[in-house]
N, CA, C and O atoms as a Maestro MAE file, in Angstrom:
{
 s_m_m2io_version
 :::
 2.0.0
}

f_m_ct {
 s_m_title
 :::
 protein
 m_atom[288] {
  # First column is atom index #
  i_m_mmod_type
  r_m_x_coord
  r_m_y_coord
  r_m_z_coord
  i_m_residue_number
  s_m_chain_name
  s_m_pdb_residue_name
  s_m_pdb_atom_name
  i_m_atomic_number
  :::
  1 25 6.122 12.193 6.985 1 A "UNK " " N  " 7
  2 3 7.212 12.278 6.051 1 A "UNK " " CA " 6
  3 2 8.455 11.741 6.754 1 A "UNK " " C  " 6
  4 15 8.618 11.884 7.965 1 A "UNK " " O  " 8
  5 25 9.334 11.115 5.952 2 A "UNK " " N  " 7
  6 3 10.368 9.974 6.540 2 A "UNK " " CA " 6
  7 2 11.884 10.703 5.473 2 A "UNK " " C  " 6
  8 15 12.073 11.774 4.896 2 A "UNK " " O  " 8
  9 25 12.651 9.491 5.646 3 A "UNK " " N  " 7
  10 3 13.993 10.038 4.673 3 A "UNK " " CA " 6
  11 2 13.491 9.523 3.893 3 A "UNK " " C  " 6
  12 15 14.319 9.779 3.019 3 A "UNK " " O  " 8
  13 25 12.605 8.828 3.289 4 A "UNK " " N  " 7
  14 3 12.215 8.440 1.528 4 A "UNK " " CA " 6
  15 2 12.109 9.538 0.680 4 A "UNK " " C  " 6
  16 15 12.340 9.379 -0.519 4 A "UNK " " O  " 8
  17 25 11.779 10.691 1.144 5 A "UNK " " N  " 7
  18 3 11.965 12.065 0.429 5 A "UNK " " CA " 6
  19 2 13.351 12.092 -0.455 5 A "UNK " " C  " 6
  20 15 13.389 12.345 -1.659 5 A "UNK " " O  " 8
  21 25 14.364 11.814 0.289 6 A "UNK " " N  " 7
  22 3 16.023 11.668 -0.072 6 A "UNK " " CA " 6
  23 2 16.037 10.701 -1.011 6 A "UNK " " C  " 6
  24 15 16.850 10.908 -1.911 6 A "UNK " " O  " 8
  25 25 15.287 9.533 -1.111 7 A "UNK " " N  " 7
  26 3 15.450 8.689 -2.197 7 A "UNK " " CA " 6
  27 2 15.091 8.717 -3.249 7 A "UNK " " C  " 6
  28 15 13.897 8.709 -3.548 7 A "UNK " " O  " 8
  29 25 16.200 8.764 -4.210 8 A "UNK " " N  " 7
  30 3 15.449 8.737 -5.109 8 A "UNK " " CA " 6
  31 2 14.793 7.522 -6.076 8 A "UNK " " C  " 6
  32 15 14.195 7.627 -7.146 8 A "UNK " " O  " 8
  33 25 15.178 6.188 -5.193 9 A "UNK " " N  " 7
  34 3 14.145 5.429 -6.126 9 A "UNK " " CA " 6
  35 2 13.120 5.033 -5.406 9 A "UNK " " C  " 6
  36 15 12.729 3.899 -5.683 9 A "UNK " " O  " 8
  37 25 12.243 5.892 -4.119 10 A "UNK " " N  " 7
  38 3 11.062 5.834 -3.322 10 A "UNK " " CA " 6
  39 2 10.234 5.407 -4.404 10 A "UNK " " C  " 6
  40 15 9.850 4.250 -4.237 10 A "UNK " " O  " 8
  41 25 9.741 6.050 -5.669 11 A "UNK " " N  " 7
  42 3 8.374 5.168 -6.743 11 A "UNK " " CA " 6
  43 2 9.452 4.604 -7.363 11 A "UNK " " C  " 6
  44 15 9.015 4.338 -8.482 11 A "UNK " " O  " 8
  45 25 10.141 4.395 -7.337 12 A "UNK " " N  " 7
  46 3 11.066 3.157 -8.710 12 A "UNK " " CA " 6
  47 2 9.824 2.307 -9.563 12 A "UNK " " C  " 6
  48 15 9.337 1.469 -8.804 12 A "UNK " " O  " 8
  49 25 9.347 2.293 -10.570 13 A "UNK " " N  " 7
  50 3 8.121 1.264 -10.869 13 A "UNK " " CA " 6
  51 2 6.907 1.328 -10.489 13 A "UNK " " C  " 6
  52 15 6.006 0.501 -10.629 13 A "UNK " " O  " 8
  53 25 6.904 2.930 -9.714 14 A "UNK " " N  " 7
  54 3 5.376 3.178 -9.567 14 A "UNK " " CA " 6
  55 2 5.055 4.351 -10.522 14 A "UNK " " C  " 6
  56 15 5.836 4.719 -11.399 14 A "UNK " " O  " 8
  57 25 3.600 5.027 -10.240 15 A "UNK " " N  " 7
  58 3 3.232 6.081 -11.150 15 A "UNK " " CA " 6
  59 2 4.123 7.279 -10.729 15 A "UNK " " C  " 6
  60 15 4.216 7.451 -9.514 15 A "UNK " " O  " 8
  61 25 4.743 8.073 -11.481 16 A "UNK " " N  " 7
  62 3 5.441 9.367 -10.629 16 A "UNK " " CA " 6
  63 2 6.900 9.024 -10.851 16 A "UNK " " C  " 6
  64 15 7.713 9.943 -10.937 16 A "UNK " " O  " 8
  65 25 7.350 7.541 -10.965 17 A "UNK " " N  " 7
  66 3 8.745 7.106 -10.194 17 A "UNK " " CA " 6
  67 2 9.665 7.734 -11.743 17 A "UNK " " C  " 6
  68 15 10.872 7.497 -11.788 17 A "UNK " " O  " 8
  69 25 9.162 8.327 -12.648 18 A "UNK " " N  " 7
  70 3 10.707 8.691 -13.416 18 A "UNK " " CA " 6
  71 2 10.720 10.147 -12.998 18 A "UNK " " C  " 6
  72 15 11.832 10.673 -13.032 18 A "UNK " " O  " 8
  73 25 9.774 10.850 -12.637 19 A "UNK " " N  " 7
  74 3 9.284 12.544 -12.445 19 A "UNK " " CA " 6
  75 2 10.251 12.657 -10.941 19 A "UNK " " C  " 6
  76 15 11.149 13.492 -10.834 19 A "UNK " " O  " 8
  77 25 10.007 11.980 -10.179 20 A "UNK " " N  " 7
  78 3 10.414 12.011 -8.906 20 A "UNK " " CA " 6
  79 2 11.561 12.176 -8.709 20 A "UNK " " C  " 6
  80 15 11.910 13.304 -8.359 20 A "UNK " " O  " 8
  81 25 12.504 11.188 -8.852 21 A "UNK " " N  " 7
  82 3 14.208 11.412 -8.860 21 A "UNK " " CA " 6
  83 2 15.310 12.982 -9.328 21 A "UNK " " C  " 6
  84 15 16.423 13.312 -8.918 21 A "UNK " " O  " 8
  85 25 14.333 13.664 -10.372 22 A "UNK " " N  " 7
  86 3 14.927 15.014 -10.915 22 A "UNK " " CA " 6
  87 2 14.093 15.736 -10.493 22 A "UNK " " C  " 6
  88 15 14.045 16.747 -11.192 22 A "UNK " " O  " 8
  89 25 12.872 15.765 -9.109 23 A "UNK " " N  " 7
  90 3 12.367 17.138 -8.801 23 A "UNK " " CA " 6
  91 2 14.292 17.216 -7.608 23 A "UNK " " C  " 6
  92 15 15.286 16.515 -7.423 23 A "UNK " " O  " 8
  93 25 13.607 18.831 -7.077 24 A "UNK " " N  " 7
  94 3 14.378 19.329 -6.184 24 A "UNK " " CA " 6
  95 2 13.858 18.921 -5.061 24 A "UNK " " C  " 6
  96 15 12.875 18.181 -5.086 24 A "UNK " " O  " 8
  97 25 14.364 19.286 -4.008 25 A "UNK " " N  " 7
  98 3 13.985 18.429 -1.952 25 A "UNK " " CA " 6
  99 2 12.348 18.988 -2.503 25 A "UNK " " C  " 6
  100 15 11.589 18.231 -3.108 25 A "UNK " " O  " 8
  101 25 12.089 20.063 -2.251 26 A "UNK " " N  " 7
  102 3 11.138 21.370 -2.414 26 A "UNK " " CA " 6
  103 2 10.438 20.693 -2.793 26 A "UNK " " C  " 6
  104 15 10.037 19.954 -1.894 26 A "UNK " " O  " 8
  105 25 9.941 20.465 -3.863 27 A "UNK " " N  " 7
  106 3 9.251 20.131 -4.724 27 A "UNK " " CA " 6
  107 2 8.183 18.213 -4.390 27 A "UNK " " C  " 6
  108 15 7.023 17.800 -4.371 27 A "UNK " " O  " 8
  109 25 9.752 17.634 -4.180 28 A "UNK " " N  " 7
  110 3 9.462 16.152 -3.610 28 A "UNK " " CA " 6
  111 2 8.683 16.188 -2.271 28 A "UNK " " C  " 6
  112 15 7.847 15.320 -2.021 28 A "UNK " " O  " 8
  113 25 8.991 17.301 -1.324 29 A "UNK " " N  " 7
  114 3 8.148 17.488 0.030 29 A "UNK " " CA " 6
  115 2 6.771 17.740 -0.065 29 A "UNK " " C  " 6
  116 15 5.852 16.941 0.115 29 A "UNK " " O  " 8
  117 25 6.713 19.028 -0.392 30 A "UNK " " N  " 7
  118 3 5.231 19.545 -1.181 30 A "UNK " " CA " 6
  119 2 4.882 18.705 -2.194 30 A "UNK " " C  " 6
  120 15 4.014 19.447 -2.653 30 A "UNK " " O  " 8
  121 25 4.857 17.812 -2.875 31 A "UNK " " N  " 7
  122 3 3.949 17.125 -3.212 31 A "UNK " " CA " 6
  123 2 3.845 15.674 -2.107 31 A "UNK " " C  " 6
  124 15 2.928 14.889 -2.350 31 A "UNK " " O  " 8
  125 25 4.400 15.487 -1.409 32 A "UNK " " N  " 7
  126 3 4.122 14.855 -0.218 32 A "UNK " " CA " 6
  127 2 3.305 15.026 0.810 32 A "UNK " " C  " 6
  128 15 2.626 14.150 1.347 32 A "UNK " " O  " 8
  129 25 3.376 16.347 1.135 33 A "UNK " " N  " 7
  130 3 2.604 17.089 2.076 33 A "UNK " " CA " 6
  131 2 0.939 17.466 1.830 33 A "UNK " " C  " 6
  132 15 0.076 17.723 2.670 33 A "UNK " " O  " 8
  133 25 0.838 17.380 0.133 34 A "UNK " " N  " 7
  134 3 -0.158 17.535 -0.121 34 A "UNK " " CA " 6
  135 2 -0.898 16.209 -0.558 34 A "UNK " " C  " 6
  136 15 -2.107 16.242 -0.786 34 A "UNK " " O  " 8
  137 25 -0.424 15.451 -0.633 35 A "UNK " " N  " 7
  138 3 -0.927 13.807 -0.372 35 A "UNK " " CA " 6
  139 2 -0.948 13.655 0.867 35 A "UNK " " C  " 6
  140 15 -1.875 12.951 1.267 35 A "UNK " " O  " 8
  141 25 -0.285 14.045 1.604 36 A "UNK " " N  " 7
  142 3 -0.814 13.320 3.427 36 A "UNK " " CA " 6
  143 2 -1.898 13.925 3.889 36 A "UNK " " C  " 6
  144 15 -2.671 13.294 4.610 36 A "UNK " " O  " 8
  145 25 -2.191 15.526 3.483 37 A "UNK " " N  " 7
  146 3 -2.775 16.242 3.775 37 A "UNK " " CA " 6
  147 2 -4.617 15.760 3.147 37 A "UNK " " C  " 6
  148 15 -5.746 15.924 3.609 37 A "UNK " " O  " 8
  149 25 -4.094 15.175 1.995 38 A "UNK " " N  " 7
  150 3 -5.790 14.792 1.317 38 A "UNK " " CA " 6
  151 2 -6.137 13.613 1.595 38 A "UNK " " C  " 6
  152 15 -7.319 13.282 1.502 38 A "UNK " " O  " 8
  153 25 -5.004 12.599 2.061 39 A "UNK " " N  " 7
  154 3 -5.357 11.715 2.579 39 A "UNK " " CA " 6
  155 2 -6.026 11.576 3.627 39 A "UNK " " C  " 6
  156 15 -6.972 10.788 3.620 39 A "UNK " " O  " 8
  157 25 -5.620 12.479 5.058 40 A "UNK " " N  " 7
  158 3 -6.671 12.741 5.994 40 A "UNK " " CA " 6
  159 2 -7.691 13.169 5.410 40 A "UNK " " C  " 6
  160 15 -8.478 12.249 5.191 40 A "UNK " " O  " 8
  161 25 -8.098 14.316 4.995 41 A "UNK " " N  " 7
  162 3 -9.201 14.814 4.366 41 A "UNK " " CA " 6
  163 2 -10.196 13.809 4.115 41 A "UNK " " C  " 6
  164 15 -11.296 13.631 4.640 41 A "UNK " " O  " 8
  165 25 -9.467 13.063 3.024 42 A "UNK " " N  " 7
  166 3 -10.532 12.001 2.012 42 A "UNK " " CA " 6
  167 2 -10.537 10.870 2.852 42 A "UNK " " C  " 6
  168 15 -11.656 10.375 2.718 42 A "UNK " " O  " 8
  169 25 -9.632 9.947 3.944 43 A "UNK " " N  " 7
  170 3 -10.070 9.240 4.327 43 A "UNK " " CA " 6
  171 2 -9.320 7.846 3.703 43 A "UNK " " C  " 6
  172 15 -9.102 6.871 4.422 43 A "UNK " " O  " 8
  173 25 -8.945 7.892 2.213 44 A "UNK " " N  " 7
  174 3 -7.572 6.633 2.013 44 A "UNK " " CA " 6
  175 2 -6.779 6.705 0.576 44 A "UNK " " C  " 6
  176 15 -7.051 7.489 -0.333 44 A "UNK " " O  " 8
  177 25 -6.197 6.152 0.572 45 A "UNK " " N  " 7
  178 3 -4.879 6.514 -0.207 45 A "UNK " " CA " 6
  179 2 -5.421 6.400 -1.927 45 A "UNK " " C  " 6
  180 15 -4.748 6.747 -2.897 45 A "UNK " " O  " 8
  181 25 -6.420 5.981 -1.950 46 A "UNK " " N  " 7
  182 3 -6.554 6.123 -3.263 46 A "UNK " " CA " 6
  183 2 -7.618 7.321 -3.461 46 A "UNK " " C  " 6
  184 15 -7.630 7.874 -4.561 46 A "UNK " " O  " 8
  185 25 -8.454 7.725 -2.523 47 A "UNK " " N  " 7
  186 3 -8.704 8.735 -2.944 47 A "UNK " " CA " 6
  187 2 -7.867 9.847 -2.942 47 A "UNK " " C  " 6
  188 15 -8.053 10.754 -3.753 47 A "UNK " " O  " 8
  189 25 -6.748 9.891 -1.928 48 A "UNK " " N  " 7
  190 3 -5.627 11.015 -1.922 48 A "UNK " " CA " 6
  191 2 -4.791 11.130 -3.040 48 A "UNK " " C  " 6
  192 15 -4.190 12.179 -3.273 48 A "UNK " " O  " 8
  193 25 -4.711 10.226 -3.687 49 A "UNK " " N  " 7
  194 3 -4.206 10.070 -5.197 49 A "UNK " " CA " 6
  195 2 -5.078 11.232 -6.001 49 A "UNK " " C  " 6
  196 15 -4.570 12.239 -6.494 49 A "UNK " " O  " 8
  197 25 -6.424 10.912 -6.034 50 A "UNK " " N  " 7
  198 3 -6.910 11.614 -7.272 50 A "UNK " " CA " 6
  199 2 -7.427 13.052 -6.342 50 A "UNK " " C  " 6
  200 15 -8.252 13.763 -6.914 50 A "UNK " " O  " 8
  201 25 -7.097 13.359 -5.347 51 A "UNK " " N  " 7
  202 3 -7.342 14.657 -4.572 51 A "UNK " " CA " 6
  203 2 -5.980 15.981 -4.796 51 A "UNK " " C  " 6
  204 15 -5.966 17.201 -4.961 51 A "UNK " " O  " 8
  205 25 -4.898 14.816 -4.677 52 A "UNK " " N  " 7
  206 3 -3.174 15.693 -4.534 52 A "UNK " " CA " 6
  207 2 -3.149 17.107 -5.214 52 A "UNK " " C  " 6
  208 15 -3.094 18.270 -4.815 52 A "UNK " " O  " 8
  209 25 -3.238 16.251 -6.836 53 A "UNK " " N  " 7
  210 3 -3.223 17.659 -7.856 53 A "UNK " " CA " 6
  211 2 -3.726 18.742 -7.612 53 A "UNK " " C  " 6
  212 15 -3.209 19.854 -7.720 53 A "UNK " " O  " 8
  213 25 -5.393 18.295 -7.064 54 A "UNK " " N  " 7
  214 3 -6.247 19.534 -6.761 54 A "UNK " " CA " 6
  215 2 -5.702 20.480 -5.429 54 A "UNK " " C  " 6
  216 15 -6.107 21.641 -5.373 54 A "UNK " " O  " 8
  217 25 -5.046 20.115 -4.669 55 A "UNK " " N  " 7
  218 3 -4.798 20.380 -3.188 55 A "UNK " " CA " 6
  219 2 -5.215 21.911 -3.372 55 A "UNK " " C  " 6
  220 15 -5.113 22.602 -4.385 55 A "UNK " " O  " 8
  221 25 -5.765 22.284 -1.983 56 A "UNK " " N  " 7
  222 3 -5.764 24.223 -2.040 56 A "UNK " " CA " 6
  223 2 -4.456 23.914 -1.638 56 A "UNK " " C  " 6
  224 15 -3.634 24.307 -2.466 56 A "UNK " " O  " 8
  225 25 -3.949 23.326 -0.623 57 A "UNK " " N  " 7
  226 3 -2.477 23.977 -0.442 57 A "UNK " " CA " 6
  227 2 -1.501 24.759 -1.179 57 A "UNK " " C  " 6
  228 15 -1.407 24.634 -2.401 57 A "UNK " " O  " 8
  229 25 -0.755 25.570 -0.507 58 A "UNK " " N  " 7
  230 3 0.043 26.046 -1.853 58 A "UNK " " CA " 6
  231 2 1.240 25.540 -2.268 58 A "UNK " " C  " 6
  232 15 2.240 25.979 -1.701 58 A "UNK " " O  " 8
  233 25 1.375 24.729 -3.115 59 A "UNK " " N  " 7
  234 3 2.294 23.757 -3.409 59 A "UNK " " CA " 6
  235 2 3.018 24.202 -4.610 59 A "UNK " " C  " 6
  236 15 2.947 25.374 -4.982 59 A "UNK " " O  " 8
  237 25 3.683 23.351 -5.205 60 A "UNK " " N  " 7
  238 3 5.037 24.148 -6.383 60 A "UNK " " CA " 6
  239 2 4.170 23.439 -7.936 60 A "UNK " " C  " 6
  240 15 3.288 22.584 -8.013 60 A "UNK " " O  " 8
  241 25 4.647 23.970 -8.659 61 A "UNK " " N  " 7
  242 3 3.839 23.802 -9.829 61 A "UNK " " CA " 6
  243 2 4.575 22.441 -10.099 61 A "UNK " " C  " 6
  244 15 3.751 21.527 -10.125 61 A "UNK " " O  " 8
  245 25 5.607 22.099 -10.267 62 A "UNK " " N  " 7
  246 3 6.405 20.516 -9.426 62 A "UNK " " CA " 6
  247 2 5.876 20.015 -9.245 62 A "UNK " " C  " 6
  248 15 5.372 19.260 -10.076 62 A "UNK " " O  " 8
  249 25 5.577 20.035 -8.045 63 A "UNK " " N  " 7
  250 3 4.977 18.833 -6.730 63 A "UNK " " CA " 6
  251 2 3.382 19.011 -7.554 63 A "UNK " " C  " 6
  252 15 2.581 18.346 -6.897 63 A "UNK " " O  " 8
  253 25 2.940 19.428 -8.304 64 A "UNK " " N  " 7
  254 3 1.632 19.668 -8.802 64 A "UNK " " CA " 6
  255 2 1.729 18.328 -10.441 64 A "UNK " " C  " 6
  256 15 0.914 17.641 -11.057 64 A "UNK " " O  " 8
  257 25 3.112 18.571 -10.503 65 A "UNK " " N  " 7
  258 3 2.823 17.806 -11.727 65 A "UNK " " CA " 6
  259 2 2.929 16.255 -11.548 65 A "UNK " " C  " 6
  260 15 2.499 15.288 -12.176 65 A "UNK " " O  " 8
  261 25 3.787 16.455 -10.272 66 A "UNK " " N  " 7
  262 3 4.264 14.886 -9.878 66 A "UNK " " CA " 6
  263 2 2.805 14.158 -9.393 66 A "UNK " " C  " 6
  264 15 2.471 13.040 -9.785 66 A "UNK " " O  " 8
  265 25 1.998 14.998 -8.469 67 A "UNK " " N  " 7
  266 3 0.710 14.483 -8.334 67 A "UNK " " CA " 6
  267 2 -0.184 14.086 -8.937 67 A "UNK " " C  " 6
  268 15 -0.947 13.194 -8.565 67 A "UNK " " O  " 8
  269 25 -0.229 14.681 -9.954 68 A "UNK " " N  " 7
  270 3 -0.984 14.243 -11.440 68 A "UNK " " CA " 6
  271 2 0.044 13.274 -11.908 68 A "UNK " " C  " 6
  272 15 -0.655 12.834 -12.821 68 A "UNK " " O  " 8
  273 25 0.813 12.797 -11.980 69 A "UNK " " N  " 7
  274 3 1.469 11.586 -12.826 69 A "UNK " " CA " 6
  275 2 1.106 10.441 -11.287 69 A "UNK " " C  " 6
  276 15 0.906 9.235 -11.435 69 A "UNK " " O  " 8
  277 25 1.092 11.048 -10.077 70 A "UNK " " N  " 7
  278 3 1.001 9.521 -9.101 70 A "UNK " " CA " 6
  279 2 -0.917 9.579 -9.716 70 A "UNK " " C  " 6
  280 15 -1.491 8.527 -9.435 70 A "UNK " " O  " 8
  281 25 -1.313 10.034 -10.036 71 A "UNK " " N  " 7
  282 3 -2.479 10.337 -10.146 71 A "UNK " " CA " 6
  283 2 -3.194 9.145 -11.249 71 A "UNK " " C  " 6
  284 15 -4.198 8.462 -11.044 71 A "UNK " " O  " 8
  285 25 -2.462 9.161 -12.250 72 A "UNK " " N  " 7
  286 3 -2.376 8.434 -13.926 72 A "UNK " " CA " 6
  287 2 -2.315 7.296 -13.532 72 A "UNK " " C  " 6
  288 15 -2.238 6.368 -14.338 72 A "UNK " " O  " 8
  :::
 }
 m_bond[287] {
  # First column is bond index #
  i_m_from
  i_m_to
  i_m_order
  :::
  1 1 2 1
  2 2 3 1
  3 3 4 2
  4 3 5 1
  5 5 6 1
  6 6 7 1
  7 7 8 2
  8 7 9 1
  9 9 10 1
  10 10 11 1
  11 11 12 2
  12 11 13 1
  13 13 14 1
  14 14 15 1
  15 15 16 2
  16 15 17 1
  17 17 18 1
  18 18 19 1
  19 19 20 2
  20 19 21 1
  21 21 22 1
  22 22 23 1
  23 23 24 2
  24 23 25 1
  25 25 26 1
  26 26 27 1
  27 27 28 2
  28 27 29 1
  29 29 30 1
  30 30 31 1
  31 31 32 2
  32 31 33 1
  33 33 34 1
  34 34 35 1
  35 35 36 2
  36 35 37 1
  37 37 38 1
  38 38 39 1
  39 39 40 2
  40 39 41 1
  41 41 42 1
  42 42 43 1
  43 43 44 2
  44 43 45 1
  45 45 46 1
  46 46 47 1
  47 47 48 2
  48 47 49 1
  49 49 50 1
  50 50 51 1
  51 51 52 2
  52 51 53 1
  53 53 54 1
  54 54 55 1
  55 55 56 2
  56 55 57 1
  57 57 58 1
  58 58 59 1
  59 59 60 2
  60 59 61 1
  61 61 62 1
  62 62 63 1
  63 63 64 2
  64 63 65 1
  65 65 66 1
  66 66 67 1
  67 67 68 2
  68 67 69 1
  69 69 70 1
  70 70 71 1
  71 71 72 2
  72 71 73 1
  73 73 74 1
  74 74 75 1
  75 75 76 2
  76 75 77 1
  77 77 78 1
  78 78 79 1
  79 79 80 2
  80 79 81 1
  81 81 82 1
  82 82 83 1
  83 83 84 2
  84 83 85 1
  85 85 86 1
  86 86 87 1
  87 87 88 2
  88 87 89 1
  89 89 90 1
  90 90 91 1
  91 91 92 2
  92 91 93 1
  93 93 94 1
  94 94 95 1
  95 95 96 2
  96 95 97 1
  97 97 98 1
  98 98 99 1
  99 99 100 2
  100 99 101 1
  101 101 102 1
  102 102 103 1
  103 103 104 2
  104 103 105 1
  105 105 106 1
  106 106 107 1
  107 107 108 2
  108 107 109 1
  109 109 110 1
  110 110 111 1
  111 111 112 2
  112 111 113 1
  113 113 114 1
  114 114 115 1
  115 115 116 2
  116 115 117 1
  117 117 118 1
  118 118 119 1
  119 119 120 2
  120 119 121 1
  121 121 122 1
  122 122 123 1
  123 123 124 2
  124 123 125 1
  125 125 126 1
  126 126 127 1
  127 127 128 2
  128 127 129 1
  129 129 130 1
  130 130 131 1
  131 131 132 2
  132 131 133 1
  133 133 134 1
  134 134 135 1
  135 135 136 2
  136 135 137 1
  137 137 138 1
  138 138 139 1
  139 139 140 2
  140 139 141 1
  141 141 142 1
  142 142 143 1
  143 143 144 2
  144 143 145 1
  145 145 146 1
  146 146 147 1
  147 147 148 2
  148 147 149 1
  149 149 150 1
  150 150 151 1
  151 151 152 2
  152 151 153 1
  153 153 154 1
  154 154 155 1
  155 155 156 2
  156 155 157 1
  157 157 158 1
  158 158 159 1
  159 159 160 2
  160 159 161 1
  161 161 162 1
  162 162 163 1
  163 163 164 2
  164 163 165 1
  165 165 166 1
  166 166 167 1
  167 167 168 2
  168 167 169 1
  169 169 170 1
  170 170 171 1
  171 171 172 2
  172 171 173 1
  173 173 174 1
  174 174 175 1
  175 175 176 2
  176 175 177 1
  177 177 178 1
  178 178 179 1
  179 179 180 2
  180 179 181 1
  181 181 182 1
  182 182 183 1
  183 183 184 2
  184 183 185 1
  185 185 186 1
  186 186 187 1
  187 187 188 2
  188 187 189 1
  189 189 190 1
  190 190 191 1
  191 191 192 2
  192 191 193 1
  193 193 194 1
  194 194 195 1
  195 195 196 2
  196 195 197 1
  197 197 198 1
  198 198 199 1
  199 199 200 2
  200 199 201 1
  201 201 202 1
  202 202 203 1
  203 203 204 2
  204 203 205 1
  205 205 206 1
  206 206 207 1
  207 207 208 2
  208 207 209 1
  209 209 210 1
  210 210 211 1
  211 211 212 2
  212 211 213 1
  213 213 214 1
  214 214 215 1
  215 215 216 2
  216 215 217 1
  217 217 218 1
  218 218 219 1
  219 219 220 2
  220 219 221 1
  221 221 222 1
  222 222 223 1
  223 223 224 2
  224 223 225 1
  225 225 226 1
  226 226 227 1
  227 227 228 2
  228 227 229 1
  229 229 230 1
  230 230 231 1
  231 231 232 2
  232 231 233 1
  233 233 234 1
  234 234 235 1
  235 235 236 2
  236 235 237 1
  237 237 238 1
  238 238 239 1
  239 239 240 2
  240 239 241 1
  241 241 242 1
  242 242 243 1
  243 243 244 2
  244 243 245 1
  245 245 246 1
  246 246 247 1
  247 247 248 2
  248 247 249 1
  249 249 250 1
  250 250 251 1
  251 251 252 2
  252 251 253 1
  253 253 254 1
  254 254 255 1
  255 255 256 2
  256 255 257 1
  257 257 258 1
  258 258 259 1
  259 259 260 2
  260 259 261 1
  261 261 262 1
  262 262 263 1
  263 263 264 2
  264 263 265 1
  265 265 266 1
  266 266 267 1
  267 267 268 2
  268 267 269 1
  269 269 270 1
  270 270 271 1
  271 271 272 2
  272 271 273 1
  273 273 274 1
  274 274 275 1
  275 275 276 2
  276 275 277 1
  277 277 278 1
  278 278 279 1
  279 279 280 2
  280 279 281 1
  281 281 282 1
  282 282 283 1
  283 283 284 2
  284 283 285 1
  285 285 286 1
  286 286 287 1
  287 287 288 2
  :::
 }
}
């Protein structure tokens, strides 16, 4: 995790990028954390895509929805 967290046009034009800008820090981290986290797991970024939503981690119902829209 980098200062792209702070940005808010990090997805500008990707899946997620209108959800993203109006979460809170909170929210934008934890669903970050739980994409890096499934990404090791699974091995590459597109399967960490369709893993995020599911995460056991305990993440914010937020960062849960934003994952399902990078997800779409």
């Amino acid at each position: 995790m980098d200062s792209g967290v702070l940005n808010p046009d990090l997805l500008k034009g990707s899946r997620g990028g209108r959800i993203f800008p109006k979460l809170p820090l909170r929210d934008r981290i934890d669903s970050i954390i739980a994409h890096e986290y499934e990404e090791i797991r699974h091995g590459s970024h597109a399967a960490a895509l369709k893993a995020a939503p599911r995460t056991d981690l305990p993440i914010t119902v937020l960062a849960r929805r934003l994952c399902r829209a990078m997800a779409r």
